[in-house]
C-alpha positions as CSV (number, residue, x, y, z in Angstrom):
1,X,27.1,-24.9,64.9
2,X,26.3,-25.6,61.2
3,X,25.0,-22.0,60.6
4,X,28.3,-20.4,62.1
5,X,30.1,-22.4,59.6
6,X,27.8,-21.6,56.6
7,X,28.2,-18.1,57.6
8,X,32.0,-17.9,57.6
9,X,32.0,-19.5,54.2
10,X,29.9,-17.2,53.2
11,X,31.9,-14.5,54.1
12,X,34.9,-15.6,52.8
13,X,33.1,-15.8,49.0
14,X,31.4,-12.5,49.5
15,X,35.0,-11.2,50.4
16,X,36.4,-13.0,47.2
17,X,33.5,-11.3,44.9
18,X,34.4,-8.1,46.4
19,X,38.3,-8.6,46.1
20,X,37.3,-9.3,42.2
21,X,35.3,-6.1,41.9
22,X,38.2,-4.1,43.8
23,X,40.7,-5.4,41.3
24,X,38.1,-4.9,38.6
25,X,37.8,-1.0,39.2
26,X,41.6,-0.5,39.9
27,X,41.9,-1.7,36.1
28,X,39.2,0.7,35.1
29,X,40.2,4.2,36.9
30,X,38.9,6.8,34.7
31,X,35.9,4.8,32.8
32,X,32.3,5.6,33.9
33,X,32.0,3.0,36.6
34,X,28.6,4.2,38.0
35,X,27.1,0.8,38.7
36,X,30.3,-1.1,40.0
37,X,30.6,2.0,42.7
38,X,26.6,1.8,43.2
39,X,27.1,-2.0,43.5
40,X,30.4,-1.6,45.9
41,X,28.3,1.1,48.1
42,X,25.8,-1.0,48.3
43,X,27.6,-4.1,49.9
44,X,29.3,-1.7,51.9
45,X,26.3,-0.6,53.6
46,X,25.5,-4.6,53.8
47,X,29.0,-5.6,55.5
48,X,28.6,-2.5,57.8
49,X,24.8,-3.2,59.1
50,X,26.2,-7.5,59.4
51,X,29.0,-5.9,61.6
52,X,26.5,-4.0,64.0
53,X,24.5,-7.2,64.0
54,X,27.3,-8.9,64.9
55,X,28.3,-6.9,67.3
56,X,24.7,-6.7,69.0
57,X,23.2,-9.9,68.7
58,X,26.5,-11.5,69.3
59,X,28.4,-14.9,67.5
60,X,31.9,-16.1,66.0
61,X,34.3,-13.0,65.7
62,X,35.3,-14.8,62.4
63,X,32.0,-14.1,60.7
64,X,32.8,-10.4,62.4
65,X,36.1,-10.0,60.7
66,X,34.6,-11.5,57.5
67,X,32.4,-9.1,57.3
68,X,34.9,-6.1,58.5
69,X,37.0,-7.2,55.5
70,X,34.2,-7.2,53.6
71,X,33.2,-3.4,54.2
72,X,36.9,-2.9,53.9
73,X,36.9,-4.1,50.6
74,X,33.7,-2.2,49.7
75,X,34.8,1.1,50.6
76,X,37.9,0.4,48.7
77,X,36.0,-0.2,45.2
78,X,33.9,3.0,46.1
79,X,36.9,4.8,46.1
80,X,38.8,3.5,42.9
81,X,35.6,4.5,40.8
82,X,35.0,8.0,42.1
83,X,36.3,10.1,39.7
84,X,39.3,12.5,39.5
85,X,39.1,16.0,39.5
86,X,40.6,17.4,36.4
87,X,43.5,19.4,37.8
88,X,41.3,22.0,39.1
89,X,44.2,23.6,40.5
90,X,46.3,24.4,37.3
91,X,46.3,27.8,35.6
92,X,46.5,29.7,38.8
C-alpha cells in the first residue's frame, strides 16, 4: 500500500516539473529550445511506457492518470518548442 502512495506522489511532482517546463517553453517560443524539447520528448516516451505498464501489469488508476497527465504535459512542451515555419506560404 505504501508503494501505491509513493508512486502517486511521485506523479504528481513529475507532473508539477513538467507543468514548469510547459510554462517555461510557452515563454520562450521562438528561442532555440533544443534540449527543453529533447528533455520534454524524453519524459514523454517515459509517461507513455509507465501508462502501458500500468495498464499491463495493473495497479491504482491514479498512478495511471498521473502518468496520462504526465505524457499530456510532455507532448505539450514538445510542441511549444518546435519551431515555426517562416511564412513559407507568402510571395505566391
Amino acid at each position: 500500500m505504501e508503494a501505491v502512495v509513493f508512486e502517486i506522489i511521485m506523479g504528481i511532482f513529475f507532473d508539477a516539473g513538467m507543468l514548469a517546463m510547459v510554462v517555461h517553453a510557452a515563454q520562450h517560443i521562438g528561442e532555440d529550445t533544443g534540449r527543453v524539447r529533447f528533455t520534454a520528448a524524453v519524459f514523454a516516451i517515459g509517461f507513455f511506457l509507465g501508462m502501458i505498464a500500468k495498464c499491463v501489469v495493473g495497479g491504482s488508476y491514479i498512478a495511471l492518470a498521473l502518468y496520462a497527465l504526465g505524457f499530456v504535459l510532455s507532448y505539450t512542451a514538445v510542441v511549444f518548442t518546435v519551431p515555426e515555419k517562416e511564412h513559407a506560404y507568402e510571395g505566391r
